[in-house]
C-alpha positions as CSV (number, residue, x, y, z in Angstrom):
1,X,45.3,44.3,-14.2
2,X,43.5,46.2,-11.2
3,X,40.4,44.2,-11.8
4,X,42.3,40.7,-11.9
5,X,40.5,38.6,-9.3
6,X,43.6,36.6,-6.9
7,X,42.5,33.2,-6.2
8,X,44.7,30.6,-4.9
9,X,44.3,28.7,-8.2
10,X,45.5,31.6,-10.1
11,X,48.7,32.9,-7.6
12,X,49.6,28.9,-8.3
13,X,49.7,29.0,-11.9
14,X,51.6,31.9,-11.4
15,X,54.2,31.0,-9.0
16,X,54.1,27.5,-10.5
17,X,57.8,27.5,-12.0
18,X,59.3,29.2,-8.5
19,X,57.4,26.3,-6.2
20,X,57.4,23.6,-8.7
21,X,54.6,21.8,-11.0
22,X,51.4,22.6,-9.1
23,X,53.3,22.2,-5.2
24,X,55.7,18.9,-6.5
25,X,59.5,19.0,-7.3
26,X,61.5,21.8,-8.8
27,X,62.4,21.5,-12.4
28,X,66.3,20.2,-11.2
29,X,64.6,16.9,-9.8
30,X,62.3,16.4,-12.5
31,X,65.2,16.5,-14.6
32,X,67.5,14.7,-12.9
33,X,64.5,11.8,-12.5
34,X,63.9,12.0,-16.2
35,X,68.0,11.5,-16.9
36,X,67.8,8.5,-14.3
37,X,64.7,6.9,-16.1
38,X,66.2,7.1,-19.7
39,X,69.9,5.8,-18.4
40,X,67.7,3.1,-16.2
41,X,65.7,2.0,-19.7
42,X,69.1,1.9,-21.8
43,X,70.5,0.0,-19.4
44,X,72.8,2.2,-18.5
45,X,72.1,2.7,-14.9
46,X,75.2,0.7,-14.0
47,X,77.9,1.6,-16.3
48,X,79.9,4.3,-13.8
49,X,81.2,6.4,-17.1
50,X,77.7,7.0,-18.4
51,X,75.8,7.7,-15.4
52,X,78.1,10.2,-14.1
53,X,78.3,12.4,-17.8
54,X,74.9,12.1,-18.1
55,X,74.2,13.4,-14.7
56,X,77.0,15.9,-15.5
57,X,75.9,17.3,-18.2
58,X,72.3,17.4,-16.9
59,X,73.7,19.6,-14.3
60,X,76.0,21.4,-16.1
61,X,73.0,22.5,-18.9
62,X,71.0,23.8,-15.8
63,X,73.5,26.1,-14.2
64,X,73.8,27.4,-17.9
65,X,70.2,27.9,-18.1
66,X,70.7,29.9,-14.6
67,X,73.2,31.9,-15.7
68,X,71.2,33.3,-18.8
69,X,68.0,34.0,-16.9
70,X,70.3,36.0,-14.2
71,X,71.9,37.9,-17.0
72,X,68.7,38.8,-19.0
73,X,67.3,39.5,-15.7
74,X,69.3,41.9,-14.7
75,X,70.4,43.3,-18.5
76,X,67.2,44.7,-19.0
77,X,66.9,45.8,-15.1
78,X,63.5,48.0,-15.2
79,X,60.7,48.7,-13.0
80,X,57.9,46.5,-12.8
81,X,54.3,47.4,-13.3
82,X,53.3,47.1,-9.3
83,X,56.5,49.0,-8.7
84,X,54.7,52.4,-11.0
85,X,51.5,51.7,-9.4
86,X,50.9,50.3,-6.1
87,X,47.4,49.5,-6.6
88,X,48.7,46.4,-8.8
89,X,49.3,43.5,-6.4
């Protein structure tokens, strides 16, 4: 890890989930785009009822997946590897 070469190719691919796919949207848009292109090919785009569960339960399913990353974030709170050496950046 000392010898790992930082290029701005590589901090990308590794900040590529915080800043979205390679600079675009975060992962909530591309979802909620995906959820608008599947209600807008079943025709569903204009039926109130639908749209709004679907959106809901888009939503809903992301704040869950929030919740767990917080919780196994800070279940297993440790020390990361730059924090035991400094020369690691």
């Amino acid at each position: 890890m000392e010898n790992f070469e930082r290029t701005p190719r590589t901090n990308g691919l590794a900040l590529m989930w915080q800043y979205g796919i390679y600079g675009g949207p975060n992962v909530h848009v591309l979802w909620n785009r995906l959820v608008s292109q599947k209600l807008f090919e079943e025709r569903l785009d204009y039926n109130t009822p639908w749209a709004a569960r679907a959106y809901a339960m888009e939503t809903v399913e992301l704040i869950d997946e929030y919740i767990a990353s917080q919780d196994g974030k800070y279940a297993y709170w440790a020390a990361r590897p730059n924090q035991f050496d400094p020369s690691i950046t």
